[in-house]
Biopython code that builds the backbone (N, CA, C, O; Angstrom):
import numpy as np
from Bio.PDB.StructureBuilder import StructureBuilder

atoms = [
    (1, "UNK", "N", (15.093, 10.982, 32.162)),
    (1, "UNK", "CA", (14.546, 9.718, 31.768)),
    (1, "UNK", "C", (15.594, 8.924, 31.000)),
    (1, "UNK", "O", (16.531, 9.436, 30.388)),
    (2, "UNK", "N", (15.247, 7.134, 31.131)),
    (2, "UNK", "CA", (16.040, 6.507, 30.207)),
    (2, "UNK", "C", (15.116, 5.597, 29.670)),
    (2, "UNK", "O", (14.190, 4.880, 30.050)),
    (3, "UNK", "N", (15.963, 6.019, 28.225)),
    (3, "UNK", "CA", (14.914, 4.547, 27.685)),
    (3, "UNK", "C", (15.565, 3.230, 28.075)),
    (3, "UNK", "O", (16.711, 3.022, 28.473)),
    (4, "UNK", "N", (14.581, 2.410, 27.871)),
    (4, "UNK", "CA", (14.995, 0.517, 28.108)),
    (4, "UNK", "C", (14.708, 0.133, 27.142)),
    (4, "UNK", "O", (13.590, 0.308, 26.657)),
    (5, "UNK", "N", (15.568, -0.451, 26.636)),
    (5, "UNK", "CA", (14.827, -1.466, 25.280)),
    (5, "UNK", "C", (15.512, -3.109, 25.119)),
    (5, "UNK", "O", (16.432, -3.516, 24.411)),
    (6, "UNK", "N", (14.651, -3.790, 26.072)),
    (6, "UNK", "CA", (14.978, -4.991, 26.589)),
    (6, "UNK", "C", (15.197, -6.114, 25.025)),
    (6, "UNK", "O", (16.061, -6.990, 25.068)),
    (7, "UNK", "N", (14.561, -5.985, 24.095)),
    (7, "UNK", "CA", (14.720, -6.394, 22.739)),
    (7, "UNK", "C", (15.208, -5.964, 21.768)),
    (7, "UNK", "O", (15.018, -6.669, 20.777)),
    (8, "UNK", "N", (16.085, -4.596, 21.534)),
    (8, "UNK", "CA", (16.794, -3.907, 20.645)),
    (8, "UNK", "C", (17.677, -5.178, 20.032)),
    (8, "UNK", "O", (18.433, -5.694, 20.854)),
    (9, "UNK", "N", (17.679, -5.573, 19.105)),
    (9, "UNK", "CA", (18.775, -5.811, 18.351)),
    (9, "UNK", "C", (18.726, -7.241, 18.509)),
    (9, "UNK", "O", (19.584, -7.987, 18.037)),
    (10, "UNK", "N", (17.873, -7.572, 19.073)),
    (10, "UNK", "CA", (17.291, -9.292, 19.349)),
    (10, "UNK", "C", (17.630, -9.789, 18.141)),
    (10, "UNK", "O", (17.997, -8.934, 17.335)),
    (11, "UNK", "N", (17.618, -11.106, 17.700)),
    (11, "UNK", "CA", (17.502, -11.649, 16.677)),
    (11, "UNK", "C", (16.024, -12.150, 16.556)),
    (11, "UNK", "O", (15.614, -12.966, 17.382)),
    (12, "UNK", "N", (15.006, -11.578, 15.307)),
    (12, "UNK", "CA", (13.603, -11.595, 15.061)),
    (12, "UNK", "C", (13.203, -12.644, 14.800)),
    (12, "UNK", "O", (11.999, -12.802, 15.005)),
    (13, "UNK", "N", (13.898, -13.689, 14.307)),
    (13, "UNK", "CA", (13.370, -15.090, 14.140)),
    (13, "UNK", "C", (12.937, -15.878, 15.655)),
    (13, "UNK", "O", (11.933, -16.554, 15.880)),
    (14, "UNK", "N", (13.932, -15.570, 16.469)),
    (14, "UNK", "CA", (14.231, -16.376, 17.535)),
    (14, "UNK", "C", (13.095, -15.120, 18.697)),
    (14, "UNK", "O", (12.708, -15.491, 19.805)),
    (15, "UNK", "N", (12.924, -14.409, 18.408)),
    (15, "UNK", "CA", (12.308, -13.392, 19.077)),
    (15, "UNK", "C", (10.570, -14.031, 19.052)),
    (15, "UNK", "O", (10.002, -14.377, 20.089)),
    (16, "UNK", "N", (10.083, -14.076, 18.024)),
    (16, "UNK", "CA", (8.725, -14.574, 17.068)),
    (16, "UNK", "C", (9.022, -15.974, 17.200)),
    (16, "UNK", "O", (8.279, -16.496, 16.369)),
    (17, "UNK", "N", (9.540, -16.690, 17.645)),
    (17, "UNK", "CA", (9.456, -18.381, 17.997)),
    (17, "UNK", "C", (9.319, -18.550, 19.322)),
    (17, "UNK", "O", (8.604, -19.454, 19.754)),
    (18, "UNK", "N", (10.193, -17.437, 20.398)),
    (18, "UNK", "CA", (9.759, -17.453, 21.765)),
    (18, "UNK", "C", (8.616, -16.837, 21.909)),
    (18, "UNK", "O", (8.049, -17.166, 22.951)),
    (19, "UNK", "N", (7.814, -15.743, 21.001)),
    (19, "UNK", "CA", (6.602, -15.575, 22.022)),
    (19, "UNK", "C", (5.900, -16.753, 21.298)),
    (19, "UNK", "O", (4.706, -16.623, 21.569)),
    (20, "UNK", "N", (6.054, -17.745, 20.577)),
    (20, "UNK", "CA", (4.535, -18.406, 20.607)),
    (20, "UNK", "C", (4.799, -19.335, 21.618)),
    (20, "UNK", "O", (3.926, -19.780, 22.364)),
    (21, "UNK", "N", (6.568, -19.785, 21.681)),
    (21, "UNK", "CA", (6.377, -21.118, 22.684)),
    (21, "UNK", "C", (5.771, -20.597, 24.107)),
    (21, "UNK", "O", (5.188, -21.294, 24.938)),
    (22, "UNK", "N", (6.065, -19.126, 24.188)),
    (22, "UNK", "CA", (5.718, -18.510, 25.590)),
    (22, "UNK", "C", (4.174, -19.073, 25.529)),
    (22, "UNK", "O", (3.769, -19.194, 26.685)),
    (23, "UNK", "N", (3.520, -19.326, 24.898)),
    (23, "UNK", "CA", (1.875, -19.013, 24.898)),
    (23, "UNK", "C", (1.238, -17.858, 24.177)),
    (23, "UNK", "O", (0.114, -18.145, 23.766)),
    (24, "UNK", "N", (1.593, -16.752, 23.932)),
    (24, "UNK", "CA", (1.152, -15.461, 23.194)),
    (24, "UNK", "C", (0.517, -15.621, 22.242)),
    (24, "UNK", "O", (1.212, -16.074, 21.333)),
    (25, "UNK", "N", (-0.793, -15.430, 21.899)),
    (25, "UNK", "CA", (-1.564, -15.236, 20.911)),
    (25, "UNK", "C", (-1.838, -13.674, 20.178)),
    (25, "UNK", "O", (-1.956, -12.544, 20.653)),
    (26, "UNK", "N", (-1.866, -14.108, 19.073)),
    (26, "UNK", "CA", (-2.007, -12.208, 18.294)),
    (26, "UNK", "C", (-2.559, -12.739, 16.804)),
    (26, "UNK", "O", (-2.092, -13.692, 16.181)),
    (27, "UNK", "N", (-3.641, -11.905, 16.403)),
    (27, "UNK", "CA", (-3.890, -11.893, 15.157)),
    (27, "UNK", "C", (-3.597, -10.826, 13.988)),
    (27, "UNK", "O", (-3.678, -9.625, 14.246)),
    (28, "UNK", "N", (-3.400, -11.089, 13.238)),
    (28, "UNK", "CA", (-2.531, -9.964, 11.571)),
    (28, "UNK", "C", (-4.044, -8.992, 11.718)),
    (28, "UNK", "O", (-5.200, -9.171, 11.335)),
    (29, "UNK", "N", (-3.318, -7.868, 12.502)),
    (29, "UNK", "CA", (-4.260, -6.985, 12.044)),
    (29, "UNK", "C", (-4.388, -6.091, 10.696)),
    (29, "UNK", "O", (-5.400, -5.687, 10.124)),
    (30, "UNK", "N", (-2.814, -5.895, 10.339)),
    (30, "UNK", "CA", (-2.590, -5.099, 8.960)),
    (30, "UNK", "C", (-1.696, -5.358, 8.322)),
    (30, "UNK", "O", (-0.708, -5.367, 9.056)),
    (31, "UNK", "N", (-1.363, -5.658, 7.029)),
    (31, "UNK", "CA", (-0.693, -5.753, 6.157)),
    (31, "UNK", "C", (-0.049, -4.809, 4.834)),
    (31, "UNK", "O", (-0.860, -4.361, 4.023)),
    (32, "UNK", "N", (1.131, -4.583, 4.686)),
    (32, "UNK", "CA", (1.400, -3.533, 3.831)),
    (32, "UNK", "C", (1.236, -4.515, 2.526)),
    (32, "UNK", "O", (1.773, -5.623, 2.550)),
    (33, "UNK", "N", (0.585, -4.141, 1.544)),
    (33, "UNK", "CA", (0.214, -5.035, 0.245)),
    (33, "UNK", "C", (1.820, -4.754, -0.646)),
    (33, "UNK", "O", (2.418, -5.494, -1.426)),
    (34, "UNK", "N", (2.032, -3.888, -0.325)),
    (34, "UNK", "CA", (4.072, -4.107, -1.294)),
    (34, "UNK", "C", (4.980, -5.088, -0.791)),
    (34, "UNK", "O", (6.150, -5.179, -1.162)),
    (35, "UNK", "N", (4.418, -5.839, 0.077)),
    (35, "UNK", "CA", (5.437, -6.814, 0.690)),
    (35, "UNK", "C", (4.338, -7.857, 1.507)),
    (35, "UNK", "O", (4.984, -8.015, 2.543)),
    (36, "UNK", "N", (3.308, -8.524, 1.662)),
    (36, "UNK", "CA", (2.610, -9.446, 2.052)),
    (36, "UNK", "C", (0.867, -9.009, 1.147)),
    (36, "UNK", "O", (0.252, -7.953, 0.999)),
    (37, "UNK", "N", (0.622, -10.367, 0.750)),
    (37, "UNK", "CA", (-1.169, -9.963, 0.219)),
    (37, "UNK", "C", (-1.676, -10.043, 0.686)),
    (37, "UNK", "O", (-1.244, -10.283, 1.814)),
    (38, "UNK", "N", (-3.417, -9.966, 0.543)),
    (38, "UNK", "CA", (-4.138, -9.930, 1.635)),
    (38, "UNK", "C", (-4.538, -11.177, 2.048)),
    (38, "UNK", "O", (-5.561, -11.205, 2.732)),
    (39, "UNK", "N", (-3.962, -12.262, 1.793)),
    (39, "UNK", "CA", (-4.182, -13.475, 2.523)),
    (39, "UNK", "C", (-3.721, -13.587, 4.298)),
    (39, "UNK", "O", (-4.430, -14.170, 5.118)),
    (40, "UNK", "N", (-2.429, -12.913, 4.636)),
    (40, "UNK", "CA", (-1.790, -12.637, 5.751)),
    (40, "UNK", "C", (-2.712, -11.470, 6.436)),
    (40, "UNK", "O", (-2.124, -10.871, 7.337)),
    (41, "UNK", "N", (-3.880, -11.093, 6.207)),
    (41, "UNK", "CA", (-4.649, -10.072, 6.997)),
    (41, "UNK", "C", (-5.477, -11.319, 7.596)),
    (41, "UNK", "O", (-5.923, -12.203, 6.864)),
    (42, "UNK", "N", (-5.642, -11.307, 9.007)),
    (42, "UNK", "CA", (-6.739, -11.857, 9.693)),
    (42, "UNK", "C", (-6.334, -12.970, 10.327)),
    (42, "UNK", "O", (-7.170, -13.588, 10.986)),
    (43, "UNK", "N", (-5.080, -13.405, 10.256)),
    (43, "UNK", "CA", (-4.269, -14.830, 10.048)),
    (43, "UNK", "C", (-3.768, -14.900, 11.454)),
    (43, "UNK", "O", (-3.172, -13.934, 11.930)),
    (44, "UNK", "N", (-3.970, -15.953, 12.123)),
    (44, "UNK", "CA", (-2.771, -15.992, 13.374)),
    (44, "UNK", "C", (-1.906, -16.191, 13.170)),
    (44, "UNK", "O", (-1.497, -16.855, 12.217)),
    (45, "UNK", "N", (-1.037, -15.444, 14.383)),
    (45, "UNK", "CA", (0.228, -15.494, 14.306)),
    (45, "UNK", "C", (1.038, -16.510, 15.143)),
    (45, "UNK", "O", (1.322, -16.392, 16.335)),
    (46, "UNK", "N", (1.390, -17.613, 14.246)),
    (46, "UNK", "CA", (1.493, -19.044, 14.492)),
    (46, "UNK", "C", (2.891, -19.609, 13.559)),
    (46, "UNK", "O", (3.459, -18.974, 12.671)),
    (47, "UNK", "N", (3.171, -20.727, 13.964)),
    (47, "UNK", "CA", (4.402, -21.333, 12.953)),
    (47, "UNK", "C", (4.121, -20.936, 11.947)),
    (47, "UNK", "O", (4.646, -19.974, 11.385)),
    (48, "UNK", "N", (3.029, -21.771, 11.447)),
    (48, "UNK", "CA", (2.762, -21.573, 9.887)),
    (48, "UNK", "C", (2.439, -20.799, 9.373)),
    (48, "UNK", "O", (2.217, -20.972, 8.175)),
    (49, "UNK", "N", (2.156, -19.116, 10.136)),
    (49, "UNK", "CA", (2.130, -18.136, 9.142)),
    (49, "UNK", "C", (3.797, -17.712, 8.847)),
    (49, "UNK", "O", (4.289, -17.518, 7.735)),
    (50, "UNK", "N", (4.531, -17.626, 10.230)),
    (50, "UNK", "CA", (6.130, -17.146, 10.086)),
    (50, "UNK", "C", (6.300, -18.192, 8.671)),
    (50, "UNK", "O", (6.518, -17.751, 7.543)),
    (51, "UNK", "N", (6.155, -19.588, 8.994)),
    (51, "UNK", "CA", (6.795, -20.799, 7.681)),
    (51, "UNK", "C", (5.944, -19.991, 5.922)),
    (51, "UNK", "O", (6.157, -20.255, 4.739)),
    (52, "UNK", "N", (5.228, -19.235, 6.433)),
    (52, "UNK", "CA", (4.740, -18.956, 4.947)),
    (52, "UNK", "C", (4.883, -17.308, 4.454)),
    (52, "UNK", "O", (4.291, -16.808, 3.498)),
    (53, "UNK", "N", (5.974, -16.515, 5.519)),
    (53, "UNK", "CA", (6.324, -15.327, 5.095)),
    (53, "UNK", "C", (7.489, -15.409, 4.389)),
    (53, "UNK", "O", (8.379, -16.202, 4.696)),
    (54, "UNK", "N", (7.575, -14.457, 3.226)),
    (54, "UNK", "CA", (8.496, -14.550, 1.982)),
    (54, "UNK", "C", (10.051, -14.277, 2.861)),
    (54, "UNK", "O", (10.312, -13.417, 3.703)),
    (55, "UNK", "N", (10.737, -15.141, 2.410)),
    (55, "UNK", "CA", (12.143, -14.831, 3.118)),
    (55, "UNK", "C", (13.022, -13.128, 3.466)),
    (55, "UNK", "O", (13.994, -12.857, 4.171)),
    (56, "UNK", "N", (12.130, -12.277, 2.599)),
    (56, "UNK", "CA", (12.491, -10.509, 2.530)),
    (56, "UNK", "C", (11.679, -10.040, 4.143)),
    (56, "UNK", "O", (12.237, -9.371, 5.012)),
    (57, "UNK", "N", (10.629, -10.448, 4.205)),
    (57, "UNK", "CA", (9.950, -10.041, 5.728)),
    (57, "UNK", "C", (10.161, -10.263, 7.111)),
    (57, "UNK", "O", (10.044, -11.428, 7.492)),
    (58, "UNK", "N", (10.416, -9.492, 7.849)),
    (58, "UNK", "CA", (10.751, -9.722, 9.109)),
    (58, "UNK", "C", (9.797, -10.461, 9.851)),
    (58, "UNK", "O", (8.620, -10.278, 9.540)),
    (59, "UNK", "N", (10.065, -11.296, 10.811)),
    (59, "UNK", "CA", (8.905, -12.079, 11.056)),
    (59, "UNK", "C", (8.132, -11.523, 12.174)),
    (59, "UNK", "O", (6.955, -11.707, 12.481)),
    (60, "UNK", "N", (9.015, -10.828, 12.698)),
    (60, "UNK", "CA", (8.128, -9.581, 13.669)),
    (60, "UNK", "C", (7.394, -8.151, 13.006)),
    (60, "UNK", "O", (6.907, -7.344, 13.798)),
    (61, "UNK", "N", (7.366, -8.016, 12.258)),
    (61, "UNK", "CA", (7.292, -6.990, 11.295)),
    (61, "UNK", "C", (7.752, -5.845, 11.605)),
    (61, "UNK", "O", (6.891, -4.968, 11.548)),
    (62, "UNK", "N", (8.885, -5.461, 11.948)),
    (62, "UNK", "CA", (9.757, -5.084, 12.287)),
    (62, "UNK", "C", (9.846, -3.982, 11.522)),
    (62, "UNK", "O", (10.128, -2.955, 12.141)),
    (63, "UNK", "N", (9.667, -3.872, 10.183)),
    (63, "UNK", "CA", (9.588, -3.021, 9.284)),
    (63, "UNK", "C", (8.723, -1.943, 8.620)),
    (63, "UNK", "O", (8.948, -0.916, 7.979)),
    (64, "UNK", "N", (7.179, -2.889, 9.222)),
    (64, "UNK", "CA", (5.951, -2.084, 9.028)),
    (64, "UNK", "C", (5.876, -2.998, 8.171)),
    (64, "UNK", "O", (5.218, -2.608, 7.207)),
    (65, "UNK", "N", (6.229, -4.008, 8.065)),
    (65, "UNK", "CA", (4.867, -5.279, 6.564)),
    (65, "UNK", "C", (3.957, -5.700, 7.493)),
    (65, "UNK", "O", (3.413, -6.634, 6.904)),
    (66, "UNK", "N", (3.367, -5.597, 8.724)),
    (66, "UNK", "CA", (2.215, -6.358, 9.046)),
    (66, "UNK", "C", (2.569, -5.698, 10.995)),
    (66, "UNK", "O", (3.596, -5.427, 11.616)),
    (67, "UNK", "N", (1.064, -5.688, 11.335)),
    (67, "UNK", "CA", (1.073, -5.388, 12.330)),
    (67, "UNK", "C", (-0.078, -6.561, 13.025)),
    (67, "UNK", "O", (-0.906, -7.242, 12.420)),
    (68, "UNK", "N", (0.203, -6.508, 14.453)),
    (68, "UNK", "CA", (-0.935, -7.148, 15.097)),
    (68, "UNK", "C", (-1.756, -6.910, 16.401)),
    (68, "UNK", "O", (-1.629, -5.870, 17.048)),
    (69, "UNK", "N", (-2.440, -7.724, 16.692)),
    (69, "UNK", "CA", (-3.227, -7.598, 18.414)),
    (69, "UNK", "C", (-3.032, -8.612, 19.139)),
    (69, "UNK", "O", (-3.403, -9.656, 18.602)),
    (70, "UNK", "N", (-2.406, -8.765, 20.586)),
    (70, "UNK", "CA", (-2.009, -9.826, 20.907)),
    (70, "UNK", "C", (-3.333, -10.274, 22.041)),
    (70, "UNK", "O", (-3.179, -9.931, 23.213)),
    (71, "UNK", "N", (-4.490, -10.964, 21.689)),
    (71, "UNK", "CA", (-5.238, -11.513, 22.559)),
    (71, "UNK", "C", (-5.084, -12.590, 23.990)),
    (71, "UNK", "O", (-5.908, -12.923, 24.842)),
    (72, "UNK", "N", (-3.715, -12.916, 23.799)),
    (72, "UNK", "CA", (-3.935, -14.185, 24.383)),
    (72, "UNK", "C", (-2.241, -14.427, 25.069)),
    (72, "UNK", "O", (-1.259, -14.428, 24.326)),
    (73, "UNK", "N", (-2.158, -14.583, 26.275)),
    (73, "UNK", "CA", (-0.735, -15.089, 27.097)),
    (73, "UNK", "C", (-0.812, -15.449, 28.351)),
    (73, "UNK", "O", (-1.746, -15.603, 29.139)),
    (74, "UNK", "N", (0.506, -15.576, 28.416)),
    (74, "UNK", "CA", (0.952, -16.019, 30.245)),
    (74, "UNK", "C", (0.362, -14.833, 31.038)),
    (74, "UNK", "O", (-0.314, -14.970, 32.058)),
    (75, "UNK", "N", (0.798, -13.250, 30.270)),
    (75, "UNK", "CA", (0.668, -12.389, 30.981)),
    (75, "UNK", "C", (-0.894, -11.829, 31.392)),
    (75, "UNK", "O", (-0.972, -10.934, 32.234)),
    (76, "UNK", "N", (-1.872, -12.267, 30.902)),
    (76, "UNK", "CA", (-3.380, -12.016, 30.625)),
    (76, "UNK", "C", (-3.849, -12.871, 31.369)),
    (76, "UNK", "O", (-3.803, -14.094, 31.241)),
    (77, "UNK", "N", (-4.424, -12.117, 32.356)),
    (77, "UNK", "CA", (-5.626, -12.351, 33.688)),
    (77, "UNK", "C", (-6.799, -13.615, 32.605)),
    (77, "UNK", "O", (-7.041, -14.764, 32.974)),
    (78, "UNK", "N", (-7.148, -13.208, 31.762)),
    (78, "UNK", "CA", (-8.184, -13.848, 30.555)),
    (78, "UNK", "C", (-7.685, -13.240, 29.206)),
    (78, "UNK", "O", (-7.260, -12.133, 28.874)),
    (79, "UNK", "N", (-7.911, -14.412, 28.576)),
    (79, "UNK", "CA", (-8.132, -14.299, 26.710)),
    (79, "UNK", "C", (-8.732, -13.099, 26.539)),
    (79, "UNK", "O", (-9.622, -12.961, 27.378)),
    (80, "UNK", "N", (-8.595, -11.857, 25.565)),
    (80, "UNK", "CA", (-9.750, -11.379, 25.199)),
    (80, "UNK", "C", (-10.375, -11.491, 23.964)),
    (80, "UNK", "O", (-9.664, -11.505, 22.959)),
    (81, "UNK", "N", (-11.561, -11.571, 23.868)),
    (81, "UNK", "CA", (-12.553, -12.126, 23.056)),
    (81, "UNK", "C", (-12.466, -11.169, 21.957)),
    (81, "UNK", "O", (-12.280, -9.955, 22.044)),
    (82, "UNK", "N", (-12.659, -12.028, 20.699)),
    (82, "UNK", "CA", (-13.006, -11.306, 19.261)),
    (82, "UNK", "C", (-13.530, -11.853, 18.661)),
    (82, "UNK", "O", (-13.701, -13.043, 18.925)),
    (83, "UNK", "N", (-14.137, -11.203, 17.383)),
    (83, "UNK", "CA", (-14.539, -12.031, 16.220)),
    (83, "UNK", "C", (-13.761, -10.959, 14.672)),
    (83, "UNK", "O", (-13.716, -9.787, 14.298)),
    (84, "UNK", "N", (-13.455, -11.826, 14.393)),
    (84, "UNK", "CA", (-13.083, -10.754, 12.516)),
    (84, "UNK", "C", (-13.791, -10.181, 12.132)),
    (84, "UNK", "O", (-14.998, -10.377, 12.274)),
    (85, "UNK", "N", (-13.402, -9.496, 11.665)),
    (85, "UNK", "CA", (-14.549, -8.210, 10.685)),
    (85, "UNK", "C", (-14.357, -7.932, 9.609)),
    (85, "UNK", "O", (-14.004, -8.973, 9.055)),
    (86, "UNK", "N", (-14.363, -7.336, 9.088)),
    (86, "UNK", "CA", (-14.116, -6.650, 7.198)),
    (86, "UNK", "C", (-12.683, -6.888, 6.827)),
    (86, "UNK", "O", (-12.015, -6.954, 7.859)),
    (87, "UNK", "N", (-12.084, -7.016, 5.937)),
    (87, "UNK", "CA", (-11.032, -6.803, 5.556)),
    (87, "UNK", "C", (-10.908, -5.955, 4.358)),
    (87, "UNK", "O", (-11.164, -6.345, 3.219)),
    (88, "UNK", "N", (-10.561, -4.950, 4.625)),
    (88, "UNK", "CA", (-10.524, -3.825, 3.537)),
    (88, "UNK", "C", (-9.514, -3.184, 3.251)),
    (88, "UNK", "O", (-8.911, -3.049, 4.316)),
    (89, "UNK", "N", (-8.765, -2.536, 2.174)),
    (89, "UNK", "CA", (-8.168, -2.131, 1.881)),
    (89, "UNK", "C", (-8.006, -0.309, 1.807)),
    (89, "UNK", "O", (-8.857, 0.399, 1.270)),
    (90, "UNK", "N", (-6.796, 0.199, 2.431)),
    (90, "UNK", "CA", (-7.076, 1.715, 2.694)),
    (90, "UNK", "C", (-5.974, 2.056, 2.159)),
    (90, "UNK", "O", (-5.019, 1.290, 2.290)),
    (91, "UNK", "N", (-5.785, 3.555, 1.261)),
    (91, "UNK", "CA", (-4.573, 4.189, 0.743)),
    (91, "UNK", "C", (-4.185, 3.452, 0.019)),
    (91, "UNK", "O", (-2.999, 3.693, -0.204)),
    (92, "UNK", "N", (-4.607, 2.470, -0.616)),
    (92, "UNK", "CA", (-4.778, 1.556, -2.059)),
    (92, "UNK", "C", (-3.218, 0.716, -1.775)),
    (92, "UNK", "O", (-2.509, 0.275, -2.679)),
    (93, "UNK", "N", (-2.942, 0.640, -0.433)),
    (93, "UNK", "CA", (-1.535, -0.166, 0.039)),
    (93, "UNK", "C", (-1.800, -0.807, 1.216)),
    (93, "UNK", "O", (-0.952, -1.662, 1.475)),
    (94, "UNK", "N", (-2.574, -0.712, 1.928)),
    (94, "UNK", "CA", (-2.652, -1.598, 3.766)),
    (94, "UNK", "C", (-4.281, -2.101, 3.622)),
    (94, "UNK", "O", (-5.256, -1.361, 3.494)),
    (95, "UNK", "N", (-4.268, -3.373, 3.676)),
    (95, "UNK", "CA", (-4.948, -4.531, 4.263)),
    (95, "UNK", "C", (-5.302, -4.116, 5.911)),
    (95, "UNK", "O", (-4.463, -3.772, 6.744)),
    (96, "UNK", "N", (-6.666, -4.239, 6.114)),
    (96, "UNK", "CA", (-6.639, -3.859, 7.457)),
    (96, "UNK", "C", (-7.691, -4.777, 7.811)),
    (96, "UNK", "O", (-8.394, -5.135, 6.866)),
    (97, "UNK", "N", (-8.029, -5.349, 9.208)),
    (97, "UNK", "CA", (-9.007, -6.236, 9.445)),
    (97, "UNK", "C", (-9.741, -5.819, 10.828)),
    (97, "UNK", "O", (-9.294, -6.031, 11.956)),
    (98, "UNK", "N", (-10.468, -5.438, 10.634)),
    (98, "UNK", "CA", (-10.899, -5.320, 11.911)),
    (98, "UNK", "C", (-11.108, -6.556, 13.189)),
    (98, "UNK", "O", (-11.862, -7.529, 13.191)),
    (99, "UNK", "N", (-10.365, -6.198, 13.987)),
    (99, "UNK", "CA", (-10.720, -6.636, 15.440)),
    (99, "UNK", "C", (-12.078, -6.172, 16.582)),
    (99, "UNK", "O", (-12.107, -5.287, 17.438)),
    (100, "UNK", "N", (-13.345, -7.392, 16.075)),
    (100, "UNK", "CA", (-14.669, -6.430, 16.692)),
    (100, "UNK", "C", (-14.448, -7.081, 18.357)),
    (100, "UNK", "O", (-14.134, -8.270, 18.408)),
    (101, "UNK", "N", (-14.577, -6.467, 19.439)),
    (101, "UNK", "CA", (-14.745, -7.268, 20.927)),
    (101, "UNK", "C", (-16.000, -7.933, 21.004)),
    (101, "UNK", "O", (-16.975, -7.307, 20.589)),
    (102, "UNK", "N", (-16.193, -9.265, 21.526)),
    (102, "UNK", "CA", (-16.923, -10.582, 21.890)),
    (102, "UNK", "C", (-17.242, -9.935, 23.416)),
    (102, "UNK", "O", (-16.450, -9.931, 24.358)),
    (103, "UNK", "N", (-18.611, -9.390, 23.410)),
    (103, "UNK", "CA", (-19.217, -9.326, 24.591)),
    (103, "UNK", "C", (-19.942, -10.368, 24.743)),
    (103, "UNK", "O", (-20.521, -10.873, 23.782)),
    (104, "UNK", "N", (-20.049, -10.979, 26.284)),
    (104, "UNK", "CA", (-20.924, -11.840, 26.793)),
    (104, "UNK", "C", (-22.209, -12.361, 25.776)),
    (104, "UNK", "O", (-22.929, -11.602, 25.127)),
    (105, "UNK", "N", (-22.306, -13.911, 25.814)),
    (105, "UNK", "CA", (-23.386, -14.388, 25.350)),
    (105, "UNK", "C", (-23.305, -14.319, 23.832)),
    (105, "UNK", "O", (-24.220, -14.672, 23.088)),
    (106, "UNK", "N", (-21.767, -13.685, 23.314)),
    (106, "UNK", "CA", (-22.117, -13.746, 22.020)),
    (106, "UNK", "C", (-21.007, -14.462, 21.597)),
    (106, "UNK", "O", (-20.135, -14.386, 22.462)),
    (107, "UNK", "N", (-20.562, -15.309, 20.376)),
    (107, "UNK", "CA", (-19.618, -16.688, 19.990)),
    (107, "UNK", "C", (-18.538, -15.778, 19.303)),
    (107, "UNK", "O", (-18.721, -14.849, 18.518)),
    (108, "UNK", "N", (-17.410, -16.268, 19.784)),
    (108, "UNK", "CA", (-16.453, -16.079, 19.336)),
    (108, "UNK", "C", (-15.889, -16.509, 17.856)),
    (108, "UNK", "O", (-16.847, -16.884, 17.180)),
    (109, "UNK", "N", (-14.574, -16.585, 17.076)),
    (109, "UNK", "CA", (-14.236, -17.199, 16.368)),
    (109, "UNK", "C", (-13.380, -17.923, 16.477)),
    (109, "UNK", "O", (-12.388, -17.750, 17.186)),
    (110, "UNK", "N", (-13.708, -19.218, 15.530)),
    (110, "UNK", "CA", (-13.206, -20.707, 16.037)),
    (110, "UNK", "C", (-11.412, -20.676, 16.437)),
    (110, "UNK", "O", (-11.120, -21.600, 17.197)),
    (111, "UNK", "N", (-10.653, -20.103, 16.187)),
    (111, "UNK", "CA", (-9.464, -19.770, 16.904)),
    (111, "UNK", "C", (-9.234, -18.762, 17.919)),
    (111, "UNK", "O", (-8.175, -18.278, 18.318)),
    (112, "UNK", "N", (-10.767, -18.479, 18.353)),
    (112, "UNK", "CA", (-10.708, -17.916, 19.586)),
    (112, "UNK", "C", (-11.692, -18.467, 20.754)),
    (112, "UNK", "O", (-12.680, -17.831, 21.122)),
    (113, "UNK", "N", (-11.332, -19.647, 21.262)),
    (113, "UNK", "CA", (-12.294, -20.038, 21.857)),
    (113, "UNK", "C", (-12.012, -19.714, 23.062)),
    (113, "UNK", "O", (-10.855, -19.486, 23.414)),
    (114, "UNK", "N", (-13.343, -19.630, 24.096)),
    (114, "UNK", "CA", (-13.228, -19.186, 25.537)),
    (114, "UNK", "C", (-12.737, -20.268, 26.054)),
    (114, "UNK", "O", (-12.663, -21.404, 25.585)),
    (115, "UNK", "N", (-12.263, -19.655, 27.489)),
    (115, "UNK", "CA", (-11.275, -20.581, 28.394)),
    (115, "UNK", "C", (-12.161, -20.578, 29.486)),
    (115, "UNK", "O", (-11.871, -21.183, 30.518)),
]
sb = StructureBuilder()
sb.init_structure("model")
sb.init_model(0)
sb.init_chain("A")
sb.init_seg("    ")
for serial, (resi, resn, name, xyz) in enumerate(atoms, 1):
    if name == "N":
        sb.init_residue(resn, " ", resi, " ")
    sb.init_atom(name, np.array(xyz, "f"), 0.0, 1.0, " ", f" {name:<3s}", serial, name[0])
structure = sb.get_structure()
């Protein structure tokens, strides 16, 4: 076997500016609280969250300060549906938010609207 790693060593700014112009949608599923608060849990991942991460954070989180779910792209047959859930705190360090799935007939949240 070989590995591929088509983004190794990318530059992360420019990496996290092409997937939004691509279309890619993703919401902050987790946050490490030693390096982002829990305001960045639940948050899309949009200009203005990258414009409001502290200059120490990778904007891909590259590092483990924040992880996400990417709902929404070029590459996706359909959006998939969510609504937010709890935001709670676990191991008294990670912000976590739940991602609940939007089955039929039931409303999404307002930055997730159906297509």
């Amino acid at each position: 076997m070989k590995g591929i790693f088509p983004i190794w060593k990318r530059d992360t700014y420019e990496l996290a500016r092409t997937f939004i112009d691509l279309g890619f949608k993703a919401v902050i599923t987790c946050v490490d609280s030693s390096v982002l608060d829990k305001s960045f849990v639940g948050r899309v991942f949009d200009e203005q969250f990258l414009s409001e991460l502290p200059s120490d954070v990778d904007p891909c989180g590259e590092y483990g300060e924040f992880h996400s779910f990417v709902y929404d792209g070029p590459i996706f047959q359909k959006r998939i549906l969510y609504t937010k859930g709890e935001i709670i705190l676990r191991e008294n360090r990670f912000y976590y938010c739940d991602v609940i799935p939007v089955h039929k007939g039931i409303l999404a949240t307002s930055d997730n609207s159906a297509r």
